[in-house]
N, C-alpha and C positions, 0 to 999 in steps of 0.2 A: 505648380502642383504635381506634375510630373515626376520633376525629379524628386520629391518627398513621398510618392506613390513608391518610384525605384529604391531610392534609400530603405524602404520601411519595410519592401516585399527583401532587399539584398541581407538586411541585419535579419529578419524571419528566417530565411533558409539559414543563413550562418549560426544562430541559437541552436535550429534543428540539427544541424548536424555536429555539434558541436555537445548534446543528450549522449550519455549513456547508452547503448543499446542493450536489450535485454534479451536473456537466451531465453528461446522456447525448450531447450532440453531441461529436462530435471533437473533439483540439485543431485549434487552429488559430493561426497565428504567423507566424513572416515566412520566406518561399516555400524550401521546401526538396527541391521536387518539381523533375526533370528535365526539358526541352525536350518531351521525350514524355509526361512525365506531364502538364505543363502542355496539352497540348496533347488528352492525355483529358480534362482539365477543361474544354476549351472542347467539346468534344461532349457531354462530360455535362449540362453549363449549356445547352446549349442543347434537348438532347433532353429532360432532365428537368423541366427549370424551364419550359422554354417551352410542355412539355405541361400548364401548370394554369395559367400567364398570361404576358403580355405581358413581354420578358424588357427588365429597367431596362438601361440602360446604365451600363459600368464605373465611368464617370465621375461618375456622378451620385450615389456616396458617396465618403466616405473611407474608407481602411481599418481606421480602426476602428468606422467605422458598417457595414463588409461584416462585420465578425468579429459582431456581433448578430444580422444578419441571417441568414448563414448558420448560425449557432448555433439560428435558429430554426429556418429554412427546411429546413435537412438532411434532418431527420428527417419531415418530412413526405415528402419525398421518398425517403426510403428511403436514404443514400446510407451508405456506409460509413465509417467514419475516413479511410482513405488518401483516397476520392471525393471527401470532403468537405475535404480539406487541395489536393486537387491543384483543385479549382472556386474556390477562393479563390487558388490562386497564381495561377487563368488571372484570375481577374478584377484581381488587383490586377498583371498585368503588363500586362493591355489598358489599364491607365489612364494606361500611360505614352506 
């Protein structure tokens, strides 16, 4: 009985980790935010982001090395879903 206890708990963890993980940060995809909200995202970026460092320039990723970044950086920041979709529309329109 034992070893069918072990088996059954070993195939359960191996299922588990073997799921998907899912991100707590927002989506984030290609800019769907208004002139205004783009334009909360550049005071956001600047007030949020600049309060714990030096803020990169738009330019200095592409937009799929911004979707990492901010997937990480959000949530440190506290930012919410919409926040965090409208600071990536501003940054990926500053790059143009």
């Amino acid at each position: 009985m034992k070893k069918i206890s072990a088996a059954a708990l070993f195939i359960c963890i191996l299922l588990a980790s073997c799921t998907s993980k899912t991100s707590t940060a927002g989506p984030v995809g290609p800019a769907v935010s208004s002139a205004e909200q783009i334009a909360q995202g550049k005071t956001i970026f600047e007030n949020s982001c600049g309060r714990c460092h030096k803020l990169p320039d738009p330019a200095s990723h592409t937009s799929v090395q911004w979707v990492g970044i901010m997937n990480s950086m959000a949530p440190k920041a506290k930012l919410t879903d919409e926040q965090h979709q409208w600071v990536y529309d501003y940054i990926v329109s500053a790059k143009k």
